[in-house]
N, C-alpha and C positions, 0 to 999 in steps of 0.2 A: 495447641495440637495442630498438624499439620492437614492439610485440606482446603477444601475449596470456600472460599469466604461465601458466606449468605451473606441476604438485603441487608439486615444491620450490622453486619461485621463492616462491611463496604462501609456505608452509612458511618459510621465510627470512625472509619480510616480517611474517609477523607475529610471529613468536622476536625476529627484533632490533628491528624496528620497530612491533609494535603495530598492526599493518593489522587483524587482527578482534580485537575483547575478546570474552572467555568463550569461545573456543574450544573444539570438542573435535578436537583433532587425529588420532584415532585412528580415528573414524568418520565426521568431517563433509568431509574432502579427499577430494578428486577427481581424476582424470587431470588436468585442465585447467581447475578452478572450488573453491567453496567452498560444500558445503549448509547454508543456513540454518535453523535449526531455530525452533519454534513456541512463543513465550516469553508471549504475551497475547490479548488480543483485544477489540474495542471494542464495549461495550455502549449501541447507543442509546437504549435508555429511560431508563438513566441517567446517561447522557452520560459516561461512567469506563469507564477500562482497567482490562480483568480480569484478571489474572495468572494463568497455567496451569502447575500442576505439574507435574512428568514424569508420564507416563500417565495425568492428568486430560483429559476429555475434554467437547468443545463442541460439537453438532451445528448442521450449517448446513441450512435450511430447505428445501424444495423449491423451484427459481427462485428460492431469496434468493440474498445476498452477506454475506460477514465480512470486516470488517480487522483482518489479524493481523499483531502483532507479533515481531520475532524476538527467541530470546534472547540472539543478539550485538550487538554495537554494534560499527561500523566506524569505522577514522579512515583514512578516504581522503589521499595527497599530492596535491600540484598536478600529479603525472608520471603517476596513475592514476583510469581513471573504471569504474565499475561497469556492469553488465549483466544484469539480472536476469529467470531465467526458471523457470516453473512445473516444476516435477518431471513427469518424463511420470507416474508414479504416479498425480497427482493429476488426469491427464486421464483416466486410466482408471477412474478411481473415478466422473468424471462432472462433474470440474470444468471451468471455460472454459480451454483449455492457450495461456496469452498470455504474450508478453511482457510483464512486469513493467515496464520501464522502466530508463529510468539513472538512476547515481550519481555526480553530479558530484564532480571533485576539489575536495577541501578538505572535502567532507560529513563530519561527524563525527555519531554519532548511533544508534540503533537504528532496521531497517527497517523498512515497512509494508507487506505482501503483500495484494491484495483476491482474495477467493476466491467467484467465482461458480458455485453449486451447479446443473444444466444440467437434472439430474435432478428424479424428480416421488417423490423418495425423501428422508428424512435421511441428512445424509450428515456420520456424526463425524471431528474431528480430535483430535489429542492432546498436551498438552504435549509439546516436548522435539522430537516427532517434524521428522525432515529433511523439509524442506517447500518448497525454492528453492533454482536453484541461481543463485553469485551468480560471474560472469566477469569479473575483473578485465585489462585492456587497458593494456597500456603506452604513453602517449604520446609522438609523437618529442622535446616538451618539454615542460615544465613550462606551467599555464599562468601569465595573467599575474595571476588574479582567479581565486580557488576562490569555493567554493558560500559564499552569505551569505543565504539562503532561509529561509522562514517555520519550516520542520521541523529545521534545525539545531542539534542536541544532542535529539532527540525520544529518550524513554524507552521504547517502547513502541506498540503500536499508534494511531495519532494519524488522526483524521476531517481531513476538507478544513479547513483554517485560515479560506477567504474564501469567506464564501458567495456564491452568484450575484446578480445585481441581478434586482430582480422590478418590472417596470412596471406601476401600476396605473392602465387608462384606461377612459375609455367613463361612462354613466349610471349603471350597473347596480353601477359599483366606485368614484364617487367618494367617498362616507364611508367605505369602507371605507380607501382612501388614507390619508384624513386618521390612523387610529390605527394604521397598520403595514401591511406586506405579513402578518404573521404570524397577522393579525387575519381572514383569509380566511376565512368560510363553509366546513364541508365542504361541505356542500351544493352548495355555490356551486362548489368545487374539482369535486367528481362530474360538474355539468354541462359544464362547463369541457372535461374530456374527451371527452364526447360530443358535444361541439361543437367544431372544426375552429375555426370563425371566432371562437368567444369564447375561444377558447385562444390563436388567432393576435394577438387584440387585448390580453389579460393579458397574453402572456409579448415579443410582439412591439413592441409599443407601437405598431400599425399600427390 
């Protein structure tokens, strides 16, 4: 019957069938979910996933954001999709308490949790620690096409695959054009925001 898997339907699915790798079944099941725990994290300065030990810890900024990794890896079937949501914990600490998103059937792969810190504080996490809870859904059927997406087999905390298109128009940006968007001016970027209309004509193409 279609529906939301309880503790030991889970429990079931991944003993005979391998629904999470690296479990820990003793601390991370749920009445009705599975908590994911905090396996990495993605460094933009140097573009690498950091790996976090059990109770190593990585502080997220005041108003920043972190993608973190978990240390399970899922293999979703075509009959289940995922549902992923922020630990109240972590709303209470000060993070944005959102829905994560889904996980489409067929996704095989480790997940990526974004953690927006709300606070004007650091605010640490720590390897290992449960950090999402992830709700598995029974579909009435199978589908006919699982997930075949750009993050497919991801290891680890993973940044947006495709970056945005950047239009670059007007007087003021056409050599800039000619050698990249990436070629932008801070400068140029700084006014950009204080301007409404050279922002609308960069990003808008208007």
């Amino acid at each position: 019957m279609a529906g939301t898997l309880v503790l030991q339907n889970i429990r079931e699915r991944i003993r005979e069938a391998g629904l999470v790798e690296n479990a820990n079944m003793d601390e991370c099941l749920s009445p009705a979910s599975y908590e994911l725990r905090v396996g990495s994290y993605y460094d933009w300065g140097s573009n690498s996933r950091i790996d976090l030990q059990k109770g190593e810890a990585i502080a997220v900024a005041p108003n920043g954001f972190l993608l973190v990794g978990t240390v399970e890896r899922v293999n979703l079937p075509y009959d289940i999709i995922g549902m992923m949501y922020l630990r109240s914990t972590y709303a209470r600490r000060g993070f944005m308490p959102w829905f994560q998103g889904i996980v489409d059937p067929g996704f095989r792969g480790a997940l990526t949790i974004v953690l927006h810190n709300l606070t004007g504080e650091l605010v640490p996490i720590y390897g290992e620690e449960r950090i999402c809870h992830l709700v598995f859904d029974e579909l009435p059927e199978p589908v006919e096409k699982g997930y075949e997406g750009a993050y497919q087999g991801s290891a680890g905390a993973s940044p947006p695959r495709q970056a945005p298109t950047v239009k670059i128009v007007g007087e003021k940006l056409t050599a800039i054009a000619k050698v990249g968007a990436e070629a932008i001016p801070r400068a140029l970027l700084d006014e950009a925001l204080r301007n409404p209309e050279l922002l609308r004509r960069i990003f808008g193409g208007g």
